[in-house]
C-alpha positions, 0 to 999 in steps of 0.5 A: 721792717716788719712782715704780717701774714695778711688778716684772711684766714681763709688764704694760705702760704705755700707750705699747705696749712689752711684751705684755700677758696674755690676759685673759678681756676681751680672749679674749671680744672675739677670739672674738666677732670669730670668730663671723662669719667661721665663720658664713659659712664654714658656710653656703657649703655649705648654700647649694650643697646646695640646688640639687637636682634636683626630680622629679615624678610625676602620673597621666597617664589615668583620672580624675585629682585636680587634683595628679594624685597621686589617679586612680580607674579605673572598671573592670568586673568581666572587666578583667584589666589597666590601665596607669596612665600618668604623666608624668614630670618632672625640673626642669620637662622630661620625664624619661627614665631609670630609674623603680622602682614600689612597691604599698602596700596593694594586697593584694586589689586590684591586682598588677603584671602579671607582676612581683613587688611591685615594678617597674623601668622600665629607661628612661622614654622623654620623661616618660612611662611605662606601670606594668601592673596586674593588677585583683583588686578594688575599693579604693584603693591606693599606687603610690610611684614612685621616681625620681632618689632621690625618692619620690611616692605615687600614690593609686589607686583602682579602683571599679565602672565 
């Protein structure tokens, strides 16, 4: 009895010689291997996007919720303005730099004095900063502050003094 190697090149014994085909075992393993070293190369920049800035705004006078994003103001019916102060951070130190201040709600209750509905403080000077208001009425408002491309809302709120 005699024993032929059989006609496809393409196969091999044992001993190495030759290459083998691709078969769809030997691709599921090659890609299975892969997966980890995408995976690592795709959480290398979440991982340095996360170290952003973070900003914060609080009321600074008035009568000022424990998170300082709620103030009321006692106000009489002759006051024309008030400054709502805030204090200002950036990572945890005073901010100086440029603030822009919107009201939301406000209609029939307060106005920026002299300004339109929004105002621009061209340099917070070391974290705090004064945003005028013009008192209409009694009621609760929002002033959302923007600072360093984040946005915190402010509830304000002006009642009978």
């Amino acid at each position: 009895m005699t024993l032929t190697q059989p006609s496809n090149p393409a196969r091999t014994d044992r001993t190495g010689e030759g290459s083998a085909p691709l078969s769809r075992r030997r691709l599921i393993a090659a890609a299975a291997w892969s997966v980890p070293v995408v995976s690592l190369a795709v959480a290398v920049p979440a991982a340095t996007a996360s170290a952003q800035d973070v900003y914060t705004a609080t009321a600074a006078n008035g009568d000022v919720s424990q998170d300082g994003h709620s103030v009321t103001f006692g106000v009489d019916a002759g006051d024309q303005t008030i400054a709502l102060a805030l204090a200002l951070t950036k990572n945890g130190t005073p901010y100086t730099g440029d603030v822009t201040a919107t009201l939301s709600g406000a209609s029939g209750i307060a106005a920026w004095s002299g300004s339109g509905s929004a105002i621009t403080i061209a340099s917070a000077a070391g974290g705090s900063a004064d945003l005028p208001l013009d008192i209409l009425g009694y009621g609760t408002f929002s002033v959302i502050v923007s600072v360093g491309g984040t946005s915190i809302v402010l509830n304000v709120t002006f009642q009978a003094a």
